[in-house]
N, CA, C and O atoms as CSV, one atom per row, in Angstrom:
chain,resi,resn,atom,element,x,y,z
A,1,UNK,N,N,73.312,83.205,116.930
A,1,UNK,CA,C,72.421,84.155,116.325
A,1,UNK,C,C,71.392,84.669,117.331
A,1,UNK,O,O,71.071,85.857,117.286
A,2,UNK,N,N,70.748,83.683,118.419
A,2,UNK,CA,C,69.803,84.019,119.142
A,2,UNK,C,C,70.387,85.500,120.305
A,2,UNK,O,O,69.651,86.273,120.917
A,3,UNK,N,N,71.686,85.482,120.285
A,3,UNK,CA,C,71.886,86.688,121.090
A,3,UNK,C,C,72.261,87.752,120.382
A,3,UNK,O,O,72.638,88.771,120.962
A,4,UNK,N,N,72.217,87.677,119.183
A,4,UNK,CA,C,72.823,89.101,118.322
A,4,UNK,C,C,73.931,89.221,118.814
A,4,UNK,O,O,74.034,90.319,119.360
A,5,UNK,N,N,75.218,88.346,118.919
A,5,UNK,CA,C,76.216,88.873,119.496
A,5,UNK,C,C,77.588,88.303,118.580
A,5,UNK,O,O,77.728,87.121,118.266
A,6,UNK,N,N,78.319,89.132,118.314
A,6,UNK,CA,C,79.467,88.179,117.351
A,6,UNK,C,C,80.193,87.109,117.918
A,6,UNK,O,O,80.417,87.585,119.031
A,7,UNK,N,N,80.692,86.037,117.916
A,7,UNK,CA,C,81.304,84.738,118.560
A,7,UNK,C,C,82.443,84.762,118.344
A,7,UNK,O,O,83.154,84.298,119.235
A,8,UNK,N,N,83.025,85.222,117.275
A,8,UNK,CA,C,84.291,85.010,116.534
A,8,UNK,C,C,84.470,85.805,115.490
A,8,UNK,O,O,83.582,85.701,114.644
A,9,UNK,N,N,85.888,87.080,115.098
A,9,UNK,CA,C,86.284,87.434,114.120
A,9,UNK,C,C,87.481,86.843,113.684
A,9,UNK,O,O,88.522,86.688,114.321
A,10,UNK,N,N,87.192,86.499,112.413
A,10,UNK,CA,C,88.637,85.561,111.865
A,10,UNK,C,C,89.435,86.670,111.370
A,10,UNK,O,O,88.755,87.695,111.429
A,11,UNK,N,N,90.843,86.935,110.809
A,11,UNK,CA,C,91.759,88.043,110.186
A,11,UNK,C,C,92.970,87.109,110.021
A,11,UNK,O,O,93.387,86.512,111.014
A,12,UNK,N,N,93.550,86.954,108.841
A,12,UNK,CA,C,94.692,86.501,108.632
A,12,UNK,C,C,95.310,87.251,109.451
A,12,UNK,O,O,94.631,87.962,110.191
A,13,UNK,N,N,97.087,87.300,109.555
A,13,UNK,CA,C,97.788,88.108,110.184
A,13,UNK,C,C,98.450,89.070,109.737
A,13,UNK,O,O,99.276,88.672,108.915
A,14,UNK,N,N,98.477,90.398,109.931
A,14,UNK,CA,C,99.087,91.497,109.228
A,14,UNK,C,C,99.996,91.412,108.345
A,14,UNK,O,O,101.094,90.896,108.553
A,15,UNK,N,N,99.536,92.031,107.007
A,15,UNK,CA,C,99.999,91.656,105.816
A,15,UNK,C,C,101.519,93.055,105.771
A,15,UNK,O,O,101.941,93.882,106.579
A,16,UNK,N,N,101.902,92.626,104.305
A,16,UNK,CA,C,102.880,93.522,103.838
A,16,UNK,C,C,102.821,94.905,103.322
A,16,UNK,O,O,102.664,94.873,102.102
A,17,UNK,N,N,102.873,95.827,103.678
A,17,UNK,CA,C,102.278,97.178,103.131
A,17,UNK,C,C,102.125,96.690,101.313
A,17,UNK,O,O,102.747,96.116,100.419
A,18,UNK,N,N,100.444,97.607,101.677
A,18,UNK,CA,C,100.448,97.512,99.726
A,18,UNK,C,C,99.672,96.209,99.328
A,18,UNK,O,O,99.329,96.047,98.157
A,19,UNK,N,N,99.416,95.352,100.218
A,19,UNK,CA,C,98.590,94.517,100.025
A,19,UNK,C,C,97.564,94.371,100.827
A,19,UNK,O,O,97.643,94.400,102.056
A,20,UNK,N,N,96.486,94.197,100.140
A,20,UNK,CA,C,95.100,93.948,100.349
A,20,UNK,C,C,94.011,92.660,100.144
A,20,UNK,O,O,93.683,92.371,98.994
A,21,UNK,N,N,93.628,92.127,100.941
A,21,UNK,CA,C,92.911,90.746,100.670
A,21,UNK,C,C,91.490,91.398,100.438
A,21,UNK,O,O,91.252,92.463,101.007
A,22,UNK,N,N,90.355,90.702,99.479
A,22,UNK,CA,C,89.199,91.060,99.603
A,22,UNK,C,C,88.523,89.091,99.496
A,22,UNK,O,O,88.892,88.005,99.048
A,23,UNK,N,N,87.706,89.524,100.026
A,23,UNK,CA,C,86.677,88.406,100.319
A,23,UNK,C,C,86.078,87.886,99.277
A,23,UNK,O,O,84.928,88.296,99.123
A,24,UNK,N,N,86.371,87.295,98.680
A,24,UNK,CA,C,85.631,86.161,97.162
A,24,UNK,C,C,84.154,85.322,97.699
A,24,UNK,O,O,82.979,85.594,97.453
A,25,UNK,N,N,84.707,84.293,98.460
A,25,UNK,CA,C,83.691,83.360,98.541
A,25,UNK,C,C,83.788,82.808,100.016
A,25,UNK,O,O,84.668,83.408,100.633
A,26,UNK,N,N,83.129,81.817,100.786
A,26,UNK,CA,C,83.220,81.602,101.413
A,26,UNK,C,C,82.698,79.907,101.586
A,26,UNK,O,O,82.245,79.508,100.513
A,27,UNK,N,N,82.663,78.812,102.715
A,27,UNK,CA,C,82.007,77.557,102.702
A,27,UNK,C,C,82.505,76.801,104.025
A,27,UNK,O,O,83.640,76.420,104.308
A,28,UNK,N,N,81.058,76.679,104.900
A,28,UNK,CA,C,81.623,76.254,106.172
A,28,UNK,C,C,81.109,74.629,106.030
A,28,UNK,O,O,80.168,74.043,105.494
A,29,UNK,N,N,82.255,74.284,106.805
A,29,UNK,CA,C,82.163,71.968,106.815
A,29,UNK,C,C,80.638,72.000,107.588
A,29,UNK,O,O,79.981,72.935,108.045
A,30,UNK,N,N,80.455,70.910,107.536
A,30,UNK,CA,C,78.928,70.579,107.881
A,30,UNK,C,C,78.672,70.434,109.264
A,30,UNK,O,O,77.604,70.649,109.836
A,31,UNK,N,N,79.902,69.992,109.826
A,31,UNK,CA,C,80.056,69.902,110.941
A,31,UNK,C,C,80.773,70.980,111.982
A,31,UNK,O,O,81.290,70.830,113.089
A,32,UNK,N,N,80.583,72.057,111.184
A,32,UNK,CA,C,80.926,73.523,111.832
A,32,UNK,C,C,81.983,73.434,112.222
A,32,UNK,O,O,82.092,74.178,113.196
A,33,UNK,N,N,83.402,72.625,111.892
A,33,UNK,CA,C,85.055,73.058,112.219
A,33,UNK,C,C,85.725,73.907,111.747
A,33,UNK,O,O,86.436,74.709,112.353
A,34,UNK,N,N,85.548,73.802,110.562
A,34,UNK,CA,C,85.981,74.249,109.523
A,34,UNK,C,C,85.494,75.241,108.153
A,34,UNK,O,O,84.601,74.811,107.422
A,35,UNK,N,N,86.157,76.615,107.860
A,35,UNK,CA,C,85.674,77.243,107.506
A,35,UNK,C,C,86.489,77.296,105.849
A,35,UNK,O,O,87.586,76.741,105.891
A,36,UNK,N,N,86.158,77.805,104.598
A,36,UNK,CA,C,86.987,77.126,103.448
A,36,UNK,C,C,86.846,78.989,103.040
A,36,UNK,O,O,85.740,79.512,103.182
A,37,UNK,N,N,87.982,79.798,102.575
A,37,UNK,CA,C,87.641,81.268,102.512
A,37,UNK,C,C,88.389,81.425,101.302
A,37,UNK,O,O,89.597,81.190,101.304
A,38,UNK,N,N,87.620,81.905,99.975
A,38,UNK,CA,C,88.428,82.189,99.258
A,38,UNK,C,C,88.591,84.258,99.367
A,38,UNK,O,O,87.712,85.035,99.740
A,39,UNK,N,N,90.502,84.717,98.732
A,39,UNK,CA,C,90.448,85.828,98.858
A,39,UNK,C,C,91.669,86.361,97.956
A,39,UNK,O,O,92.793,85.864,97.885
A,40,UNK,N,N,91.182,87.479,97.293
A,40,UNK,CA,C,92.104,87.864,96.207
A,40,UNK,C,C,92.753,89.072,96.684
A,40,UNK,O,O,92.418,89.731,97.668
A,41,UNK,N,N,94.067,89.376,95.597
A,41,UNK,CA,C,94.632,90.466,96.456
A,41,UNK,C,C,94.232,91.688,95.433
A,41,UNK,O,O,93.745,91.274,94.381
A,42,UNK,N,N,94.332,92.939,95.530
A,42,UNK,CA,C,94.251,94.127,94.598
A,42,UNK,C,C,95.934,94.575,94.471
A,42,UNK,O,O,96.201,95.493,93.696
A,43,UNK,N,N,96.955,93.971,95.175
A,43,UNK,CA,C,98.096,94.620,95.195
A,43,UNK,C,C,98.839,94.417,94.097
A,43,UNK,O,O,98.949,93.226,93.807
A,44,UNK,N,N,99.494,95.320,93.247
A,44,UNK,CA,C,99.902,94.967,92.010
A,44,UNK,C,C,100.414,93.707,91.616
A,44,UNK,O,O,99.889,92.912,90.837
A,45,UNK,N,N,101.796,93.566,92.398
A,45,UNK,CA,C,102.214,92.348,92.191
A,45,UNK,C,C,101.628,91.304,92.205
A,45,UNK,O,O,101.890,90.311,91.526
A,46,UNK,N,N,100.452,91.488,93.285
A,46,UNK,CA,C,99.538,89.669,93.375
A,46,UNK,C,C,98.231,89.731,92.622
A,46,UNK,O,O,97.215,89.121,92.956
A,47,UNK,N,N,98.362,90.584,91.493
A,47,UNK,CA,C,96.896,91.075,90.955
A,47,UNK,C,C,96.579,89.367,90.326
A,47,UNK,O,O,97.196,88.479,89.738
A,48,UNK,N,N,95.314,89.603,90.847
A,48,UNK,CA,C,94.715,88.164,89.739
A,48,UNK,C,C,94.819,87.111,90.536
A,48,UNK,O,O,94.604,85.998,90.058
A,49,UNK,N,N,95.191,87.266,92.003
A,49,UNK,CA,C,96.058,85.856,92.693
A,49,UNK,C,C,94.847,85.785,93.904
A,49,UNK,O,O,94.624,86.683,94.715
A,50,UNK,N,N,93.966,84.185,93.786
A,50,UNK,CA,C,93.459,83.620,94.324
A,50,UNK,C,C,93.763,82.976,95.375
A,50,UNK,O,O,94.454,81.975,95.186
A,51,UNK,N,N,93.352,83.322,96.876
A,51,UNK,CA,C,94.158,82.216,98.148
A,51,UNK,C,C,92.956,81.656,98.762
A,51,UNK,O,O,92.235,82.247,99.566
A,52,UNK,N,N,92.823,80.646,98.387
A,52,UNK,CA,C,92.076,79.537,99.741
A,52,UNK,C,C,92.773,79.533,101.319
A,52,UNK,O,O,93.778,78.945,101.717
A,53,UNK,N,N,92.098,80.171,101.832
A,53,UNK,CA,C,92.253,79.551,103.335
A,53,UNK,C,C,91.083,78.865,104.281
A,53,UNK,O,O,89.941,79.161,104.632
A,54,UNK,N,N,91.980,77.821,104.485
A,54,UNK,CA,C,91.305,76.785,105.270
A,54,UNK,C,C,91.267,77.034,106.724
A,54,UNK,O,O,92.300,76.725,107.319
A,55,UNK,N,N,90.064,77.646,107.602
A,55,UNK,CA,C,90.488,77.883,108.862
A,55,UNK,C,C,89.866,76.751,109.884
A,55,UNK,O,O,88.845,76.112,109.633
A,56,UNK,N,N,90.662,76.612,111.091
A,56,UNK,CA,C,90.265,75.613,112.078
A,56,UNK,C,C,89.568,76.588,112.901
A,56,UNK,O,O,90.195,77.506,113.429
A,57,UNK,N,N,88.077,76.426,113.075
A,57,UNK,CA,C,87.437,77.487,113.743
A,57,UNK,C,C,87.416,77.160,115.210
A,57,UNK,O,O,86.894,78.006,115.937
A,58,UNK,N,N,87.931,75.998,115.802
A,58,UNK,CA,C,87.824,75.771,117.203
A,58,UNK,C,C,89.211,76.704,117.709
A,58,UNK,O,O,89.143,77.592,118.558
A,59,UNK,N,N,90.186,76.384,117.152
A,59,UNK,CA,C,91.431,77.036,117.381
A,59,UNK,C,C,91.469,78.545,116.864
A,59,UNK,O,O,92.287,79.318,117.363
A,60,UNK,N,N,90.729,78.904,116.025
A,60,UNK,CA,C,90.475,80.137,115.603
A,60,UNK,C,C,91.737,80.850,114.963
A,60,UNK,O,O,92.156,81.996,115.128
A,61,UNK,N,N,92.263,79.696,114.096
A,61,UNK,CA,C,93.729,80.029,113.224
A,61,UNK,C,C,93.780,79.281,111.742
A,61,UNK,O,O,93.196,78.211,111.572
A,62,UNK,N,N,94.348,79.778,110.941
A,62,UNK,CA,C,94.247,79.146,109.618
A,62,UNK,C,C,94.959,77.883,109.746
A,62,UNK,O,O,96.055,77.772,110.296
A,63,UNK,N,N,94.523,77.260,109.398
A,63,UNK,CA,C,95.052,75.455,108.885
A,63,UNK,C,C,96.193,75.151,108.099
A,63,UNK,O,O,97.146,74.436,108.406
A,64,UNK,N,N,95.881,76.083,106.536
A,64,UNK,CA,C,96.400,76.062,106.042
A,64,UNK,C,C,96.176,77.011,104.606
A,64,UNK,O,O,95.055,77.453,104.356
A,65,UNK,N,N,97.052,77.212,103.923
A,65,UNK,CA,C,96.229,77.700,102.406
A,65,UNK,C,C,96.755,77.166,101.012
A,65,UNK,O,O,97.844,76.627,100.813
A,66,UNK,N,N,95.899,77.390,100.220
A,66,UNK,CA,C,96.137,77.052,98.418
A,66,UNK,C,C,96.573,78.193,98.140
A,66,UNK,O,O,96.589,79.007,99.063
A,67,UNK,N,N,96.998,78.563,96.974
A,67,UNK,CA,C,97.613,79.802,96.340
A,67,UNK,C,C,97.698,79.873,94.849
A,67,UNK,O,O,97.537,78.807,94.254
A,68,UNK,N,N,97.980,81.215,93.974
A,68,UNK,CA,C,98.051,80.652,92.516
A,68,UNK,C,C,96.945,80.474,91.588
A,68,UNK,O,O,97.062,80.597,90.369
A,69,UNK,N,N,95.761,80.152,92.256
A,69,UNK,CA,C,94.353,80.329,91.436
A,69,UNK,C,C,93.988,81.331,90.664
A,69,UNK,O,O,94.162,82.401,91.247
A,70,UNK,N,N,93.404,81.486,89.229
A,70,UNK,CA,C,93.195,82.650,88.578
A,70,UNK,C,C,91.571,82.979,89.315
A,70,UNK,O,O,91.013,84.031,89.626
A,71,UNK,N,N,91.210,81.686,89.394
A,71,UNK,CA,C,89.943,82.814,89.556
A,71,UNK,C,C,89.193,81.689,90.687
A,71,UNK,O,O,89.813,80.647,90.896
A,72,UNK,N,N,87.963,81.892,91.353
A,72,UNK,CA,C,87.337,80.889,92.373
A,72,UNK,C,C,85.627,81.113,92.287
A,72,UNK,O,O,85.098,81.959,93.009
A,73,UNK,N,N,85.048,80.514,91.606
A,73,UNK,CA,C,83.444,80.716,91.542
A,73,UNK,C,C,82.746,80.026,92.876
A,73,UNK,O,O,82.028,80.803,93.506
A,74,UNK,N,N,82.831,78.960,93.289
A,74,UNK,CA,C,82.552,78.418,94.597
A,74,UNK,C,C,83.242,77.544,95.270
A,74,UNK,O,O,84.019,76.830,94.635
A,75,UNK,N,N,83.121,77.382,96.778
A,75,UNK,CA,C,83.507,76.323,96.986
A,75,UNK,C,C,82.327,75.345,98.040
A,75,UNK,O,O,81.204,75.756,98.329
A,76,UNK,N,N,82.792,74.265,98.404
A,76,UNK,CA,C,81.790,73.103,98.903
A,76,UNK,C,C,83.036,72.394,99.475
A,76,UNK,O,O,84.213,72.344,99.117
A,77,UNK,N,N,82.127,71.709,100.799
A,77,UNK,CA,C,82.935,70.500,101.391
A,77,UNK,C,C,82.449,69.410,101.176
A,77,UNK,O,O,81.350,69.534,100.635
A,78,UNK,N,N,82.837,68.036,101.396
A,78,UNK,CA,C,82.526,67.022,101.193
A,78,UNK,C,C,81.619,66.788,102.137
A,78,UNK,O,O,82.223,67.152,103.146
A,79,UNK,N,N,79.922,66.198,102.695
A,79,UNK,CA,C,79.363,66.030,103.899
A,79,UNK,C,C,80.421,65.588,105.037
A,79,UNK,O,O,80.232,66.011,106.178
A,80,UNK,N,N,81.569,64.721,104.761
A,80,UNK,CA,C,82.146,64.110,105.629
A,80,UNK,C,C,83.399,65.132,106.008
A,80,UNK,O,O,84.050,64.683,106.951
A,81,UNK,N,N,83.971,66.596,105.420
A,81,UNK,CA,C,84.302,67.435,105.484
A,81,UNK,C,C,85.299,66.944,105.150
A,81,UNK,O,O,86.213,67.716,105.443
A,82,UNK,N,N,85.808,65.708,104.497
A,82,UNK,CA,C,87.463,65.322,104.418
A,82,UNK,C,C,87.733,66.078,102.670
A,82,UNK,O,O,88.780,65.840,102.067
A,83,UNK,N,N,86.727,66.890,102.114
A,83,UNK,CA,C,87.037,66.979,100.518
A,83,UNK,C,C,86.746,68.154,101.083
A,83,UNK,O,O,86.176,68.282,102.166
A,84,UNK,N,N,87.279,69.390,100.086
A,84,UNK,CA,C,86.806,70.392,99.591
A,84,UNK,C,C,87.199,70.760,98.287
A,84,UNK,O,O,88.310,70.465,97.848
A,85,UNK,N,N,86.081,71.590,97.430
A,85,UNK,CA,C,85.884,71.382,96.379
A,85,UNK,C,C,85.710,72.724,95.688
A,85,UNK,O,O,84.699,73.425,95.731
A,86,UNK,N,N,86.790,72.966,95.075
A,86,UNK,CA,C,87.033,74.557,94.004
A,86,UNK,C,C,86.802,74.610,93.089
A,86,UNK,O,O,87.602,74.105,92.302
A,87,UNK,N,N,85.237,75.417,92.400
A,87,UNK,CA,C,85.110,75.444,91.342
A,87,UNK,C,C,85.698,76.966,90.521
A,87,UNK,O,O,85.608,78.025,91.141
A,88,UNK,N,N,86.229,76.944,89.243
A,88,UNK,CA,C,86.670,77.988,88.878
A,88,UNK,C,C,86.265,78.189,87.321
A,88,UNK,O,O,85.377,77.500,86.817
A,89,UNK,N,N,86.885,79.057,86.681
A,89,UNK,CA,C,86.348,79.666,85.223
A,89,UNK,C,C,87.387,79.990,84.774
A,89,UNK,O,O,88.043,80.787,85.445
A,90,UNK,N,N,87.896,79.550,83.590
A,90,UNK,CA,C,89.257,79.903,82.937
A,90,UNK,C,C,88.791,80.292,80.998
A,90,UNK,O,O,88.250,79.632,80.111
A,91,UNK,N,N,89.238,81.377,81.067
A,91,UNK,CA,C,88.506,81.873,79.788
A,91,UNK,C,C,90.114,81.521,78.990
A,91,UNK,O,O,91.230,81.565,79.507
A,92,UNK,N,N,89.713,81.154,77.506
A,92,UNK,CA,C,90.761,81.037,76.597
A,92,UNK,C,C,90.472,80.825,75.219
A,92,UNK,O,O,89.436,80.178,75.070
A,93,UNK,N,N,91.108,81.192,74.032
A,93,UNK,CA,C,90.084,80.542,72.900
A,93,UNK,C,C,88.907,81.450,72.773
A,93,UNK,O,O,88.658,81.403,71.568
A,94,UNK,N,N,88.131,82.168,73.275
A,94,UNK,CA,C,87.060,82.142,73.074
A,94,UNK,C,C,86.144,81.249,73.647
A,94,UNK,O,O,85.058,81.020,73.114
A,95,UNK,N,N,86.628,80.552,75.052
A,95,UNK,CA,C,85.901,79.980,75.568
A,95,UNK,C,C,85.932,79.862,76.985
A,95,UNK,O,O,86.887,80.197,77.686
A,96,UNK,N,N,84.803,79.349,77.406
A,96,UNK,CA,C,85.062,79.496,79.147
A,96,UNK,C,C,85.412,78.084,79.422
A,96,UNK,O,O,84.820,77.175,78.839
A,97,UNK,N,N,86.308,77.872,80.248
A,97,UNK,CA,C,86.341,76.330,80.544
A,97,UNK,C,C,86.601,75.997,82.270
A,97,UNK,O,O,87.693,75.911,82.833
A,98,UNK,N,N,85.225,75.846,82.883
A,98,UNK,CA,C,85.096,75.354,84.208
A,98,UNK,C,C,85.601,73.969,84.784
A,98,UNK,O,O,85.318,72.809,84.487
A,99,UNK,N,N,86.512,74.561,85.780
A,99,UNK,CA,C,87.014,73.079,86.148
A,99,UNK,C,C,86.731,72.785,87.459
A,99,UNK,O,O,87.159,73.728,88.125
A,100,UNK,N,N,86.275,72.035,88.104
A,100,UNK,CA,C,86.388,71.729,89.596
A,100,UNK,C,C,87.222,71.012,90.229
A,100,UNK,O,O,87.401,69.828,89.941
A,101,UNK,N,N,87.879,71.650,91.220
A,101,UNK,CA,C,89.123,70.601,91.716
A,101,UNK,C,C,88.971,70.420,93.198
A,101,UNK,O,O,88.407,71.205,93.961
A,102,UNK,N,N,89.597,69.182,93.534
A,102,UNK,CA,C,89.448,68.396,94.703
A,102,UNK,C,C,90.455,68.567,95.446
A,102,UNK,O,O,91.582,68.505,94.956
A,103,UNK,N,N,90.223,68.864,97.029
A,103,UNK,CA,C,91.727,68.820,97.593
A,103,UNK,C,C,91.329,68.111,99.110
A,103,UNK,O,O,90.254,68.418,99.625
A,104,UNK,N,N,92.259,67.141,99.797
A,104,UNK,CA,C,91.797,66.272,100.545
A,104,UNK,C,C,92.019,67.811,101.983
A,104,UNK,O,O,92.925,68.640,101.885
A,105,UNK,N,N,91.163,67.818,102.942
A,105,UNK,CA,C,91.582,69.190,103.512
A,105,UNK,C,C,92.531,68.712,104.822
A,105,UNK,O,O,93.055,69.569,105.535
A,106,UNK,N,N,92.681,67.496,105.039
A,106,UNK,CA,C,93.877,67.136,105.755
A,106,UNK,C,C,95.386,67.386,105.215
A,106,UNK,O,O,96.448,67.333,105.835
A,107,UNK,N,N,95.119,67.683,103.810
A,107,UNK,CA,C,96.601,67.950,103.454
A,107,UNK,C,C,96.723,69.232,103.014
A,107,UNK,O,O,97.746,69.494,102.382
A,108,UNK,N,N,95.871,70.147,103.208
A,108,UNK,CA,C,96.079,71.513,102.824
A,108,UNK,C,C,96.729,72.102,104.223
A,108,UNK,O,O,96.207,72.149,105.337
A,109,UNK,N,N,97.752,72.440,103.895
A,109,UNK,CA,C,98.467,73.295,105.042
A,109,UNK,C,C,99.056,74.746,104.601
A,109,UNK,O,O,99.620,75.461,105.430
């Protein structure tokens, strides 16, 4: 920050015509490795479709990703960065029902 200068732009890798990622949320490990990115698509087919990507910011490449999520309100790492933690909102019934889920981030690939 002290030089006003950018360090690093992250970009998945060129997608499929017709699809579009937009930026949901975001949550960096405590120990600055690791970056937790949630991102939805607008493209018809993937409408509604939530992707976690987990990036290794030393290597400056994704780790790995989740997929399939309806929706992503935040996320959080564990202090020890081995958890990360997806909270979401699932409406049904007439009701909202928030769930938070756990994923160990050594096994997200």
């Amino acid at each position: 920050m002290t030089s006003g200068k950018e360090a690093r732009c992250l970009a998945d890798s060129p997608k499929r015509s017709g699809v579009v990622d937009r930026l949901h949320c975001a949550a960096l490990s405590s120990d600055g490795s690791l970056l937790a990115v949630t991102t939805y698509s607008s493209a018809e087919e993937f409408e509604n479709q939530i992707k976690v990507t987990l990036w290794d910011l030393a290597a400056g490449r994704p780790q790995g990703t989740l997929s399939g999520f309806r929706d992503c309100h935040a996320l959080a790492f564990s202090p020890d960065g081995q958890w990360l933690a997806i909270g979401d909102m699932e409406y049904g019934g007439g009701k909202a029902l928030g769930k938070i889920r756990l994923w160990r981030t050594s096994e997200i690939e």
